[in-house]
Phi, psi and omega in degrees: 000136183250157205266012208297158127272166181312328245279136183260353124000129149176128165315109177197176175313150162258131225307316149299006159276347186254002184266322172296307253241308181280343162254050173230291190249020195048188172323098154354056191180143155243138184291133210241125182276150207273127162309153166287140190254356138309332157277359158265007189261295177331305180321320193287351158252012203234032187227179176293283205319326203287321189291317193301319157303297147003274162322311180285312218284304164320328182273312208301312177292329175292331174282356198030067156261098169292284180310335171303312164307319186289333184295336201265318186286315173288356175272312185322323178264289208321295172308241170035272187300304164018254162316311179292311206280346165274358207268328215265008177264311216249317138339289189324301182283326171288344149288329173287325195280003160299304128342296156321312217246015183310144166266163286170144177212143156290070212265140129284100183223142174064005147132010210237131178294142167188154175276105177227146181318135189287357157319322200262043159257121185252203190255131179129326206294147142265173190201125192295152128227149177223177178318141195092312185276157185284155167256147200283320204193178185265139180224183167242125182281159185222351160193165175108159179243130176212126155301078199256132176259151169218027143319335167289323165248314169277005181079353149326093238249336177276099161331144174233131186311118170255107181251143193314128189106002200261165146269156160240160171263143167305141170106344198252138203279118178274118207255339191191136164090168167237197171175153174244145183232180175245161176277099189287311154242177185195146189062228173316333191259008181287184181304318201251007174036020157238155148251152173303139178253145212226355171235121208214147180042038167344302221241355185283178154314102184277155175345291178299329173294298190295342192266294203272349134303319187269008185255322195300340168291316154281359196274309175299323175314305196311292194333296175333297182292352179250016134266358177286315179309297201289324189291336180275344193282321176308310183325286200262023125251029172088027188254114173007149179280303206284011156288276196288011166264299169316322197302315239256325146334276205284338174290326221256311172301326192283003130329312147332075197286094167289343192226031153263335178271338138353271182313294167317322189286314193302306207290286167335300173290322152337284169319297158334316190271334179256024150263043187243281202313001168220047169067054185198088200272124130321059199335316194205124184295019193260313175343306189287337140343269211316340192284307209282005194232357183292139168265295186249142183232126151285138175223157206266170167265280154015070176104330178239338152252019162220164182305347197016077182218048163351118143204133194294132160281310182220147171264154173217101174253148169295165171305157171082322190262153186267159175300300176323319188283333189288336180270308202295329163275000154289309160300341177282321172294034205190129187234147176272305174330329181264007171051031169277151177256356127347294156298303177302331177271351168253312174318325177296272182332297176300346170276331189269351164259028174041041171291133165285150160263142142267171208285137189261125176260001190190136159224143179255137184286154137017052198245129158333304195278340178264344154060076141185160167227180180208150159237139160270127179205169195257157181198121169076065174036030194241131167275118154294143129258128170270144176209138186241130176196180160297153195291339233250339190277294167313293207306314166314309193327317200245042174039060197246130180242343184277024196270310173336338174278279146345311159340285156275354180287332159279353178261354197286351160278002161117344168323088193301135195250124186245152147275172186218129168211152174216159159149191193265154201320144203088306190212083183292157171249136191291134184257285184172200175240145162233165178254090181252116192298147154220088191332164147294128182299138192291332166271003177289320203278341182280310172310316167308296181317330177281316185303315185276336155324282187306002189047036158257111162324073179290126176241175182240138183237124194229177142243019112048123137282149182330258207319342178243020155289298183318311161319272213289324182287298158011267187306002182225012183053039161262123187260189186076185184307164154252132192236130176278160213293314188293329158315006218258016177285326184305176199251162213197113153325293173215149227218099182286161164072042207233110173302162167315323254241299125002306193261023155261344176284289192330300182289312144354291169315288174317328178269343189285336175278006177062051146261165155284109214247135152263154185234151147233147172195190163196007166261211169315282217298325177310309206323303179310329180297321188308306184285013178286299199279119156353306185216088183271119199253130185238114201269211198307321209257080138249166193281181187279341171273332180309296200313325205263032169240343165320156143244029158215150205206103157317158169220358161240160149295178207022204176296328194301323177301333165318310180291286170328313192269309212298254183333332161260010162276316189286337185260344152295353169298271179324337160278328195274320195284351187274326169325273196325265181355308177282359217267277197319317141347262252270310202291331205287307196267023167262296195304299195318321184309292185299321200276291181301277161354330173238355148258019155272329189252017193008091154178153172284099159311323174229139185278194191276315169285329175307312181297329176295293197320281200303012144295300155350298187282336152296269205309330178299329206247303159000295192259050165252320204327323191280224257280015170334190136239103171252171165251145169277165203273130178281058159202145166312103172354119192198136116301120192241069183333305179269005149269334179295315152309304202288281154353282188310322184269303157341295183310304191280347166302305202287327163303299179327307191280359154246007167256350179273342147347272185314290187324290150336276213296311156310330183249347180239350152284325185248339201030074173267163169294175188295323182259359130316298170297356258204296180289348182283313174282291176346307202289317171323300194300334199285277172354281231275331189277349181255056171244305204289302201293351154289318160272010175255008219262337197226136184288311160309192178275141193327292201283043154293325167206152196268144177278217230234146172308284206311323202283329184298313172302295213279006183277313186264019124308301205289327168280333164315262152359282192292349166270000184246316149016268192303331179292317195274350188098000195279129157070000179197182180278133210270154189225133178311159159325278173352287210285333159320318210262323165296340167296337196279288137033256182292287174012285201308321175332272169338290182314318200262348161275339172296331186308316203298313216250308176301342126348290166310316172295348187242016172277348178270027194242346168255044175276000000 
C-alpha cells in the first residue's frame, strides 16, 4: 500500500533544477548509431534480382554490346537509388512514430503531479509509477509495494516484489500496485542503458507483401520453362550460346518485381505518415493491412465513446449516513496521483463541498481485476477501511442486498454508478452510491455510423451495468443484444459487465468465426485482447504495455482515428491490388510475347535492349502507384486468390492478342523492317502496359475516379519520352510520327473496349 495522501501537493525539482540537471547528464534516451549510409546503398546491389542483373550486364560487356551494357548498368543504379531512397522515406516516418510514441512518465515538478515525455527526466525527479506502466528510468522507491515483471530484462520470467528502498530498472513492466521513487539514473547511464521503445517489428513483412510473393514465384517458375523452351529450340536450330543468352537473361529479369519492395515500403510508409499527421501513430507497418480486412470492432466505452470528462452527478447515501461521509470515504478511497478520472472527480467534489477527512494511513490502488480501491485510516483506535468499487463488488463485501435497485435507477441515464463503504477492516459498512456523468462523444454515434455504412460490425464492450450500456448504445445506434458478463458466448452488440480479462475470449470467440477482429482498449489488463486482435487500437489514455501491445496507438480521443486507419488501409489495399493485377499482366503478356514469339517466327520480336528500356518505363510509372488517388472499397478488403489469377489471365490474354496484333500487322501488313516492327512492338508493349494500370487501377470503369498527379505526370512523361525514342531513332530503329500517334491511337481504343469486359471480372476482387 502506498502512504500518497489525496493531496495534489507533492515534493520534487523545480524546473529550473531540473533544466541544470538536463545539460548535466542529457537526455532520458539512448541514440541508436546510425548505419552508414553508403553501405546501405551498397546493399542495394547485393541481391538475386541485382546479381541476374549484374550477370547480364558482364556477358553484354564481354560480347562488347556497349549500350546494352550502359542500360543494364543505369537500371542497376536506377533501381538501387530507388530502393534506398524509399527505404530511408519510410526509416524516416518509424522514426517520427518513434517520436510520437515516447513514453510519459507522471513527474513532480513546482510542487504540482504532471505529465512529461520521459525523455526529460533527470536523477532527482520524483516520479509516479502504477499498474500498467513501462518504467521510465532507474529509480529508488520511496513508498509503495509493486509487482514487477523485469522479464524483458533480466529473463526472469516470475514478477518480483518491490518494496520502499528497493531499486527498479527502466523498462521493466508494474504488473500490481502503484509507488513513488526519486529517479537514481537515466538513458545511458541506467543499469540497462535503455529506455523502453513502444514501435517494434516496423519493418516486417506483410501478409499481403508474401501473397504477391508467392504469385510472383509461379510467374518466374512459368518464366524458367520458357527459357528452358528457347534454350532447346537454339539448341536444334544451331543458334549461338552468346545470341540466346543475354535475351533468355534479360526474359528472366522483366519477370522479376524489381520494384516491389520499393513499392510496398513506399505505399505503407506514406501511408504511416499521413496517419501520423492525423493523430493515429503506427506500431508496425503491417497494421494498415490489417485496417484494411477488419470486419468486427470491439470497442472500450469509457474515453472512447464517451468524453471521460467525469463529473459526480448525484449522490444516494443509505439511510443513517449523511452525504458528507458518503463523499468523504469516497475520497479516502481515491488518489490524485494516479491522475484517474474517476479519482479525480470525487476528489473535485469533496473539496468544493469542503468534507472532512482524516488522515489516510494507507492506499490500495485500483485493480482491474478486483474493480475496487480502498484507503486506510485509523478511527476510535481502530484501523478503518474506505472502499470504492462497482456496486456488484462492494455490496457482497458489507452483505447488502438492497442495491440494485437504486443501482439502475442511476445508471438508467447512461451514469458509471460507484458503491461506497467504510468501516473496520474486514467488516465494512454499505455507506451508499454515487453517479458520475461521462457525456457521450458528439461525434461517436456519426463516426459508428461510418464504420458500419464501410461494413465493419461495431460492437461496444463496457464494465458497465446492463442498464447504463443499455443507455449509452441507444444513444450511438449500436444495434443488436446487451449481454451481461455470464453471457458473452452469444453473439452480442454489446457486452456489458465485463472484466478486462474477458475481452481477450470475445476476440478469440469472433476470430474462431473467421472474423477479422479490431480491439480498443487502454489498460494492462487490455493488453493480451489488444495483441490477440488483428488490429489491435490502443487508445489516448492507455497505459504504456496497453500501447506497447497494440498495433495502432491513437492520439486524439473517441474512434475517428479508426475510422481514419479503416480508410487508409483500404486505399493501400487498392493501390497494392492494382500493382499485383498489374504485375501478373505484364509478366503474363511479355514472357508470352518474347518467348512464343520467338519459337513462332525464329526471331527476337524485342531485341534485349528494348526490353531493359521497357523495364525502365514500367518500373517509372509502377512507383507513382503508392501515392494513387483511390476509393476505398465499402466492405472490407479479403484477397480472393484464385479470382485474382483467374481475372488477371483474361485481362493479360486480351493484351497478348493485341500486342501479336501489333506485331503482325508491322511485318505483314505495313512490311516494315525488322527493326522497325522491333521498335513498334516496343512502343505496344510501352502503350499497352500504362493503358493496363489505368485499367485494373479502378474496380469500375476507368474514368470513375481520376488518378494520382504523379501516377498522370510520369505516364505522360513515359509516352512522351518512348515516343520521341521511336521518332528520332534514339536507341532503337525510328518509327513514322503517323504510325506512333496511331498506334497510341488504337491503344486508347482498344482500352475502353477492354473496360467493358473487365468490369464484371474485378468486381469480385472488392467482394
Amino acid at each position: 500500500m502506498t502512504e500518497n495522501t489525496q493531496e495534489s501537493t507533492c515534493t520534487g525539482l523545480r524546473s529550473d533544477e531540473a533544466k541544470q540537471l538536463l545539460a548535466q547528464y542529457g537526455r532520458n534516451e539512448v541514440v541508436d548509431k546510425k548505419p552508414n549510409t553508403l553501405l546501405l546503398l551498397l546493399h542495394k546491389f547485393w541481391a538475386p534480382v541485382p546479381w541476374m542483373l549484374e550477370a547480364t550486364l558482364l556477358l553484354e560487356a564481354i560480347l562488347g554490346k556497349w549500350p546494352e551494357t550502359i542500360i543494364i548498368g543505369l537500371l542497376l543504379l536506377f533501381n538501387a537509388l530507388l530502393g534506398f531512397s524509399q527505404e530511408r522515406k519510410a526509416q524516416n516516418a518509424l522514426d517520427m512514430l518513434r517520436e510520437r510514441l515516447r513514453i510519459q512518465a507522471r513527474v513532480c515538478r513546482d510542487g504540482a503531479w504532471q505529465v512529461l515525455p520521459a525523455a526529460e527526466l533527470v536523477p532527482g525527479d520524483s516520479i509516479h509509477v502504477r499498474l500498467g506502466d513501462i518504467v521510465p528510468a532507474d529509480l529508488k522507491l520511496a513508498d509503495g509495494n509493486l509487482l514487477v515483471d523485469q522479464s524483458a530484462l533480466t529473463g526472469e520470467s516470475i514478477p518480483v516484489d518491490r518494496n520502499p528502498g528497493d531499486s527498479l530498472y527502466s523498462g521493466s513492466i508494474i504488473r500490481r500496485g502503484e509507488a513513488t521513487g526519486t529517479v537514481t539514473a537515466t538513458g545511458a547511464h541506467s543499469y540497462f542503458g535503455k529506455t523502453a521503445e513502444l514501435v517494434r517489428n516496423a519493418g516486417a513483412k506483410s501478409h499481403l507483401e508474401e501473397l504477391v510473393l508467392h504469385i510472383v514465384r509461379y510467374l518466374v517458375a512459368m518464366d524458367v520453362f520458357l527459357v528452358f523452351a528457347i534454350f532447346a529450340y537454339a539448341m536444334a536450330q544451331g543458334i549461338s550460346l552468346a545470341t540466346i543468352l543475354p535475351f533468355a537473361l534479360i526474359l528472366l529479369v522483366a519477370s522479376v518485381p524489381v520494384a516491389l519492395p520499393a513499392t510496398f515500403t513506399l505505399a505503407t510508409a506514406l501511408a504511416s505518415l499521413r496517419l501520423t499527421q492525423q493523430g493515429v501513430l503506427v506500431t508496425r507497418l503491417a497494421a494498415i493491412e490489417e485496417a484494411a480486412a477488419m470486419q468486427d470492432l470491439c470497442s472500450d466505452k469509457t474515453g472512447t465513446l464517451t468524453q471521460n470528462l467525469l463529473s459526480l452527478e448525484k449522490t444516494s447515501p443509505w439511510p443513517q449516513v449523511e452525504e458528507a461521509e458518503l463523499l468523504a470515504m469516497a475520497a479516502m478511497a481515491s488518489d490524485s496521483s494516479t491522475q484517474d478520472p474517476l479519482d479525480l472527480a470525487i476528489l473535485t467534489a469533496a473539496t468544493a463541498a469542503q468534507v472532512t477527512r482524516p488522515a489516510r494511513t494507507g492506499f490500495l490502488p485500483f485493480d482491474p481485476s478486483s474493480k475496487r480501491s480502498a484507503g486506510q485510516f485509523t478511527q476510535n483506535q481502530e484501523s478503518w477501511e474506505a472502499i470504492k468499487g462497482a456496486p456488484q463488488i462492494v455490496a457482497p463485501l458489507c452483505r447488502e442486498k438492497d442495491w440494485e435497485k437504486a443501482t439502475q435507477e442511476l445508471a438508467c441515464n447512461g451514469a458509471r454508478v460507484l458503491a461506497i463503504a467504510a468501516g473496520p477492516v474486514g467488516t465494512p459498512r454499505f455507506l451508499g452510491l454515487v453517479a458520475l456523468a461521462d457525456p457521450v462523444r458528439p461525434d461517436a454515434a456519426k463516426v459508428i455510423q461510418q464504420l458500419q455504412n464501410f461494413g465493419v460490425h461495431v460492437r461496444m464492450i463496457t464494465g458497465d451495468s446492463v442498464a447504463t450500456a443499455t443507455y449509452v448504445a441507444q444513444t450511438l445506434g449500436i444495434g443488436g443484444s446487451v449481454c451481461a458478463r455470464d453471457a458473452q458466448s452469444e453473439d452480442c452488440g454489446v457486452y456489458a459487465g465485463v472484466f478486462p480479462e474477458d475481452k481477450f475470449h470475445l476476440v478469440q470467440a469472433l476470430q474462431k468465426k473467421g472474423k477479422i477482429v479490431g480491439m480498443t482498449g487502454d489498460g494492462v489488463n487490455d493488453a493480451p485482447a489488444l495483441k490477440q486482435a488483428e488490429m489491435g487500437v490502443a487508445v489516448e489514455s492507455a497505459t504504456d504495455v496497453a500501447k506497447a501491445a497494440a498495433s495502432i496507438v491513437l492520439t486524439t480521443p473517441g474512434l475517428e482515428g479508426v475510422l481514419t486507419a479503416v480508410m487508409s488501409g483500404r486505399r493501400v489495399y487498392q493501390r497494392m491490388l492494382t500493382y499485383t493485377l498489374n504485375k501478373i499482366v505484364k509478366v503474363f503478356q511479355v514472357a508470352l510475347f518474347l518467348s512464343l514469339g520467338f519459337l513462332l517466327f525464329d526471331r527476337f520480336v524485342v531485341t534485349p535492349l528494348l526490353v531493359l528500356l521497357l523495364l525502365f518505363a514500367n518500373d517509372f510509372v509502377t512507383m507513382s502507384l503508392a501515392e494513387d488517388n483511390v476509393r476505398p472499397s465499402m466492405q472490407p478488403d479479403r484477397w480472393n486468390v484464385k479470382t485474382l489469377i483467374w481475372s488477371s489471365l483474361a485481362v493479360a490474354g486480351a493484351w497478348l492478342l493485341y500486342i501479336f496484333a501489333v506485331y503482325l500487322s508491322g511485318r505483314f501488313l505495313l512490311h516494315l523492317p525488322e527493326g522497325a516492327v522491333q521498335s513498334l512492338d516496343f512502343l505496344g508493349l510501352v502503350y499497352s502496359g500504362l493503358a493496363n494500370v489505368f485499367l485494373v487501377r479502378e474496380r469500375g470503369h476507368l474514368w470513375a475516379a481520376s488518378p494520382g498527379k504523379f501516377l498522370a505526370i510520369a505516364s505522360l512523361v513515359d509516352i512522351v519520352i518512348v515516343s520521341l525514342l521511336a521518332i528520332f531513332g534514339w536507341l532503337l530503329a525510328p518509327v513514322p510520327a503517323e504510325l506512333v500517334g496511331a498506334l497510341l491511337l488504337a491503344t486508347m481504343i482498344y482500352t475502353l473496349l477492354l473496360d467493358q469486359i473487365k468490369v464484371p471480372l474485378l468486381r469480385h476482387l472488392t467482394r
